[in-house]
Backbone as JSON Lines, residues from 0, in Angstrom:
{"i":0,"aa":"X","n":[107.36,120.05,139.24],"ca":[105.94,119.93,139.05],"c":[105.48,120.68,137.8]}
{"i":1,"aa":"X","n":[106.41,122.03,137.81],"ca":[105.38,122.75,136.54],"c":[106.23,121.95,135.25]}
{"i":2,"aa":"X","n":[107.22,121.24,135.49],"ca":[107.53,120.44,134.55],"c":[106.58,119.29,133.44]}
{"i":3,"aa":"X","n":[106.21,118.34,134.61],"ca":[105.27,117.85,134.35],"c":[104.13,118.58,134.2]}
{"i":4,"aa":"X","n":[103.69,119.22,134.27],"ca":[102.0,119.64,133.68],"c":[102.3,120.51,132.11]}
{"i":5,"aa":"X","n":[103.71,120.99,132.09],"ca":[103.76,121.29,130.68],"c":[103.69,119.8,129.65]}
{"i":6,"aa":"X","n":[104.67,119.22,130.49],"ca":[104.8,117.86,129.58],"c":[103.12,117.36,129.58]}
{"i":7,"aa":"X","n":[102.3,117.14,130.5],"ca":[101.25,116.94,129.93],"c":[100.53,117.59,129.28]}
{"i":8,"aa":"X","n":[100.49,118.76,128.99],"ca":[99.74,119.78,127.83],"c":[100.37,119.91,126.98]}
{"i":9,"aa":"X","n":[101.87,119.56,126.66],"ca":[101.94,119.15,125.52],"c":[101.28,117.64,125.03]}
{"i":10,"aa":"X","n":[101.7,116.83,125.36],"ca":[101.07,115.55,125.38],"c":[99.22,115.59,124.61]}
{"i":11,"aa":"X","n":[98.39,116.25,125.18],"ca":[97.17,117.0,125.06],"c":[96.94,117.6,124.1]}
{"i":12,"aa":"X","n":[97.83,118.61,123.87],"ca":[98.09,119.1,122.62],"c":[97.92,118.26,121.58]}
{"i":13,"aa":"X","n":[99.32,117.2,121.41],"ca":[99.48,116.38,120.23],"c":[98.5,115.37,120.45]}
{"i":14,"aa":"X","n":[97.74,114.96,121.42],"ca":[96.62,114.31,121.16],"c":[95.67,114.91,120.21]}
{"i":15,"aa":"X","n":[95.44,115.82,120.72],"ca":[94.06,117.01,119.95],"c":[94.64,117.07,118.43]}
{"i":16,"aa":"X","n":[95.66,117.24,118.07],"ca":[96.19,117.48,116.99],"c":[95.95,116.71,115.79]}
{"i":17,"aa":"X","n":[95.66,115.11,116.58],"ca":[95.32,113.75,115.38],"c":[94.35,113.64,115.36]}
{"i":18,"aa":"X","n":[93.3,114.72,115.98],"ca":[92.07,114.32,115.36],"c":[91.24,114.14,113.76]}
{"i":19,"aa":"X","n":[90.75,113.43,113.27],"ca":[90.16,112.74,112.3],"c":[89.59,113.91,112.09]}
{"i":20,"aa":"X","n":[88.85,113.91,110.57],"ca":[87.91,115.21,110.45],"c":[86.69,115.15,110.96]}
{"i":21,"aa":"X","n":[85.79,113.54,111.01],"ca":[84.81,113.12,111.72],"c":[84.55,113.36,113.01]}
{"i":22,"aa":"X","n":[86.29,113.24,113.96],"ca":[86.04,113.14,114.97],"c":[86.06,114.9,115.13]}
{"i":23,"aa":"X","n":[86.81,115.38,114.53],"ca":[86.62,117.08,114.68],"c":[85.18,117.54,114.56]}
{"i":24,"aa":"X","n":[84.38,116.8,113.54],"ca":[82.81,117.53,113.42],"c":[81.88,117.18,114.34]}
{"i":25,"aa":"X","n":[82.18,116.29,115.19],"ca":[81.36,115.34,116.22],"c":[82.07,116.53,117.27]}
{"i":26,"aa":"X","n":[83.21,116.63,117.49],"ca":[83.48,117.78,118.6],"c":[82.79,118.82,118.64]}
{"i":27,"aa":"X","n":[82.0,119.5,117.37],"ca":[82.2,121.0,116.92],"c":[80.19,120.44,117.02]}
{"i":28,"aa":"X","n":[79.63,119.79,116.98],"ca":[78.41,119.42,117.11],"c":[78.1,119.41,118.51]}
{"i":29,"aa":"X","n":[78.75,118.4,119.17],"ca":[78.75,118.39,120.63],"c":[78.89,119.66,121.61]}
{"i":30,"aa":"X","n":[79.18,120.6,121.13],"ca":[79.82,121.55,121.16],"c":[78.37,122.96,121.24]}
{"i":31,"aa":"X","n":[78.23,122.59,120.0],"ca":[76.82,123.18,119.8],"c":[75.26,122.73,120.03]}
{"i":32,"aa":"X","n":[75.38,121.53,120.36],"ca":[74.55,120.84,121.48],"c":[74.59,121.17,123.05]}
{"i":33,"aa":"X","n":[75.74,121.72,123.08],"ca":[75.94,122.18,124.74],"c":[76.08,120.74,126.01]}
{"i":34,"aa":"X","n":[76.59,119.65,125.08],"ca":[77.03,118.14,125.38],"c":[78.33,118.32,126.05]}
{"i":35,"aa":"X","n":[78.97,119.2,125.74],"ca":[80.63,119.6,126.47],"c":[80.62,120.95,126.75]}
{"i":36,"aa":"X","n":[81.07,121.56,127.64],"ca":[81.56,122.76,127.77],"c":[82.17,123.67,126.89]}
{"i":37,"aa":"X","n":[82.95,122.82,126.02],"ca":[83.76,124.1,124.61],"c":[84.67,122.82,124.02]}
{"i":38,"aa":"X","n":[84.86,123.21,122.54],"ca":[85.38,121.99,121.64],"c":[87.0,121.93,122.42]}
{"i":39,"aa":"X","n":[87.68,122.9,123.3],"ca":[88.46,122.59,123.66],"c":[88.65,121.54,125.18]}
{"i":40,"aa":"X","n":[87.38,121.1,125.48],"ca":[87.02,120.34,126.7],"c":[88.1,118.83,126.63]}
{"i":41,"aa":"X","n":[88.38,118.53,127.99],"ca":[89.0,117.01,127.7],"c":[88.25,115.73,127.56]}
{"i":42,"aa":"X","n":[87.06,116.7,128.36],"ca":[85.77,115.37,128.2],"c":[85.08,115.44,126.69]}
{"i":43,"aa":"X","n":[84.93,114.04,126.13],"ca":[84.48,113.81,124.82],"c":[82.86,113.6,124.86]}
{"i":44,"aa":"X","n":[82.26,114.26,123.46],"ca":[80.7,113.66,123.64],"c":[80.62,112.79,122.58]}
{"i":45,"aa":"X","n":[79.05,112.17,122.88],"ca":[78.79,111.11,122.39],"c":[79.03,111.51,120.62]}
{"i":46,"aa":"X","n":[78.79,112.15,120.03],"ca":[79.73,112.81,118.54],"c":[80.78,112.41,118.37]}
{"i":47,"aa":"X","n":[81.47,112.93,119.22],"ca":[82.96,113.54,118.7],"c":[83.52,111.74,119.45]}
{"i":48,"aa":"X","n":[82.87,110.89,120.03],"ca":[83.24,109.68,119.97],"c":[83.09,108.98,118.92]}
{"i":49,"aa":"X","n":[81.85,108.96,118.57],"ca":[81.31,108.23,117.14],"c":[82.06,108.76,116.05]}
{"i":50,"aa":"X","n":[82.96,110.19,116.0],"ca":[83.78,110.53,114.62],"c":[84.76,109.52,115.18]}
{"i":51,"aa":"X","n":[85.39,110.03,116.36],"ca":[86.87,108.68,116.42],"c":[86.4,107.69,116.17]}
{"i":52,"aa":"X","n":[85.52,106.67,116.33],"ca":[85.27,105.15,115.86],"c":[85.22,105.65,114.4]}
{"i":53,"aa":"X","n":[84.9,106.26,113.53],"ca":[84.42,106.18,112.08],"c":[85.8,106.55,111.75]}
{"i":54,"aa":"X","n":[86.71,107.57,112.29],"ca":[87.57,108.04,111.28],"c":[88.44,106.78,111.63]}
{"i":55,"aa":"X","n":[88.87,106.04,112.58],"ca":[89.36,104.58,113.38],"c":[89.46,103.7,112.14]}
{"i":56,"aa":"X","n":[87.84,103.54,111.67],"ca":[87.69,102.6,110.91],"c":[88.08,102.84,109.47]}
{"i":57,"aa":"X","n":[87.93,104.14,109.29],"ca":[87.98,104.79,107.81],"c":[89.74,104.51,107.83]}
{"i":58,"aa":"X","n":[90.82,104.74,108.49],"ca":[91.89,104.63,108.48],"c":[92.63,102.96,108.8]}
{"i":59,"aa":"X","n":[91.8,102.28,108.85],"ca":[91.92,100.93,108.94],"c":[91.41,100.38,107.89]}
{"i":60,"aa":"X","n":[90.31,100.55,106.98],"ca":[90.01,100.1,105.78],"c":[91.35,100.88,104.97]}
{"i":61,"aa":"X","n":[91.64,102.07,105.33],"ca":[92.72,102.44,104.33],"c":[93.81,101.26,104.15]}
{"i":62,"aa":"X","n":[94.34,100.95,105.49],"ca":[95.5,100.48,105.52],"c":[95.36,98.59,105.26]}
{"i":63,"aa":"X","n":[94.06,98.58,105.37],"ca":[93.61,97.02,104.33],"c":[93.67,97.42,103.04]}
{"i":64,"aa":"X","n":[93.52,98.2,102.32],"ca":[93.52,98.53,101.0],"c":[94.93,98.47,100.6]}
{"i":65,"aa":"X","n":[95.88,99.46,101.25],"ca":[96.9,99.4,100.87],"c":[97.97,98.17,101.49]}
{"i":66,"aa":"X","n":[97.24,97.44,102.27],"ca":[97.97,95.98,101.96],"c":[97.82,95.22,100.93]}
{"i":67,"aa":"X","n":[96.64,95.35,100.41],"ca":[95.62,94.28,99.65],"c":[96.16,94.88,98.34]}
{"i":68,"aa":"X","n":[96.57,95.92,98.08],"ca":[97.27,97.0,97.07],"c":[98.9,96.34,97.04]}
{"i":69,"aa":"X","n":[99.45,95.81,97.5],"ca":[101.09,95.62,97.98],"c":[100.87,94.25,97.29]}
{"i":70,"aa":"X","n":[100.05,93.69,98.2],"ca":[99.71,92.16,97.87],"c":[99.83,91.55,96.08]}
{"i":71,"aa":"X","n":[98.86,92.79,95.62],"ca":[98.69,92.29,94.3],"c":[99.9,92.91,93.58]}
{"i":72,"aa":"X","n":[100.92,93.83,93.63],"ca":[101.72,94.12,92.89],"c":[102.77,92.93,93.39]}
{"i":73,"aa":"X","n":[103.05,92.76,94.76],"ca":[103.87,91.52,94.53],"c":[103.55,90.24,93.61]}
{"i":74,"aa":"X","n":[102.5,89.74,93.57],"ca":[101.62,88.65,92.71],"c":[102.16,89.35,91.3]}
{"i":75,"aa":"X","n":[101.63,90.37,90.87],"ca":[102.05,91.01,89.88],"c":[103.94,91.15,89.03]}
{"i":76,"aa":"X","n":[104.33,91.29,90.35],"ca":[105.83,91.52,89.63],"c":[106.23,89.84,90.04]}
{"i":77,"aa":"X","n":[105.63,88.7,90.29],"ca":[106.09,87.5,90.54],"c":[105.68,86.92,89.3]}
{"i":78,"aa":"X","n":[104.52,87.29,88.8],"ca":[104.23,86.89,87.58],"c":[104.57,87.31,86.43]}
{"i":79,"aa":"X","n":[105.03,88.06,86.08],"ca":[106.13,89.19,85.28],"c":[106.93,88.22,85.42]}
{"i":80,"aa":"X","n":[108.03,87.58,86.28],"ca":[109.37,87.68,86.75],"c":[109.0,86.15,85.61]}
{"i":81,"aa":"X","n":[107.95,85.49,85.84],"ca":[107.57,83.91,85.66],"c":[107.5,83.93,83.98]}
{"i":82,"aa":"X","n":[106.53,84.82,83.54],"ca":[106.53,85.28,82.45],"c":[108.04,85.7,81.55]}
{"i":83,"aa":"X","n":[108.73,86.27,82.12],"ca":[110.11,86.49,81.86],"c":[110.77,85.32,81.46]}
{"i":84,"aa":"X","n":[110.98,84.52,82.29],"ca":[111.83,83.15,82.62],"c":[111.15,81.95,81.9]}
{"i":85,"aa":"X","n":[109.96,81.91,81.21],"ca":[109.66,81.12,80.16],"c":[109.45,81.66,78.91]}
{"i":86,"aa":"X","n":[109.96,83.17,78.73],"ca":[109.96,83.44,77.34],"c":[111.52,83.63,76.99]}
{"i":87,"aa":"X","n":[112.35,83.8,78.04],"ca":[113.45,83.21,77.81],"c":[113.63,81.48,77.71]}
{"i":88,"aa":"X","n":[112.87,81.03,78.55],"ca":[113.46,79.26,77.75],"c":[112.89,79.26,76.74]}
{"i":89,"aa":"X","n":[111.86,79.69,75.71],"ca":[111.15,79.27,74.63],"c":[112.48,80.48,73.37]}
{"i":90,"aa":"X","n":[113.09,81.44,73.93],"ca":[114.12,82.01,73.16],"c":[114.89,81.03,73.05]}
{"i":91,"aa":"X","n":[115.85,80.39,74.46],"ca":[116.66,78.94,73.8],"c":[116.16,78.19,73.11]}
{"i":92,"aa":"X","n":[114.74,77.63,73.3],"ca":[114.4,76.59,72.75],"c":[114.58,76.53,71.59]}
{"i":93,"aa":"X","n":[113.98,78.03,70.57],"ca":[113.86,78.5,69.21],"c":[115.1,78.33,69.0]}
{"i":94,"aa":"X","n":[116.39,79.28,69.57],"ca":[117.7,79.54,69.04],"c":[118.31,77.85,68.95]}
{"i":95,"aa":"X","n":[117.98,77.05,69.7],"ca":[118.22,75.58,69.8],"c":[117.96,74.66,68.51]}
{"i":96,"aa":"X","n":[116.84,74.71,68.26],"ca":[115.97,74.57,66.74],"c":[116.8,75.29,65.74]}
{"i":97,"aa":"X","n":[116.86,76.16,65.59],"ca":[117.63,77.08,64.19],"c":[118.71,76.57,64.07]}
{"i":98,"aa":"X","n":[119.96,75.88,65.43],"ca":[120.88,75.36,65.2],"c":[122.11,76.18,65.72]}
{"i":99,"aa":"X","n":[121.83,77.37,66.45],"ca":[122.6,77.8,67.33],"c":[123.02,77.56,68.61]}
């Protein structure tokens, strides 16, 4: 038993640990609103919910960016590669012409 309740306070722990900075200032508000008992409470207030949805979203626009970021360097090094491969045929073409 005291097994499990460590394993869940650790668990608790590393939950608390990923909090967002939003969702940390919404804790620390709630907090001082007297909305929770103490920023270390398990129950969340209406704050420190609204930081998790914002920092949620703030880390989801990140990770659209840095697809949308991937996206265009592939486009980028495909067009390079395209660019490459017709300034080499226009090199044969020339060296073809000169008579080589």
């Amino acid at each position: 038993m005291k097994q499990r309740i460590t394993i869940f306070t650790a668990c608790l722990l590393g939950l608390a640990a990923c909090d967002g900075p939003q969702e940390d200032r919404g804790e620390v508000t709630d907090n001082a609103a007297g909305v929770v008992s103490s920023e270390d409470a398990i129950e969340s207030g209406p704050n420190e919910t609204l930081g998790e949805a914002r920092d949620d979203a703030a880390e989801s626009a990140n990770e659209a960016r840095e697809a949308q970021a991937d996206a265009l360097e592939d486009q980028a090094d495909q067009a390079r590669e395209e660019a490459d491969q017709r300034a080499e045929a226009l090199e044969d073409q020339a060296e073809k012409a000169r008579g080589r």
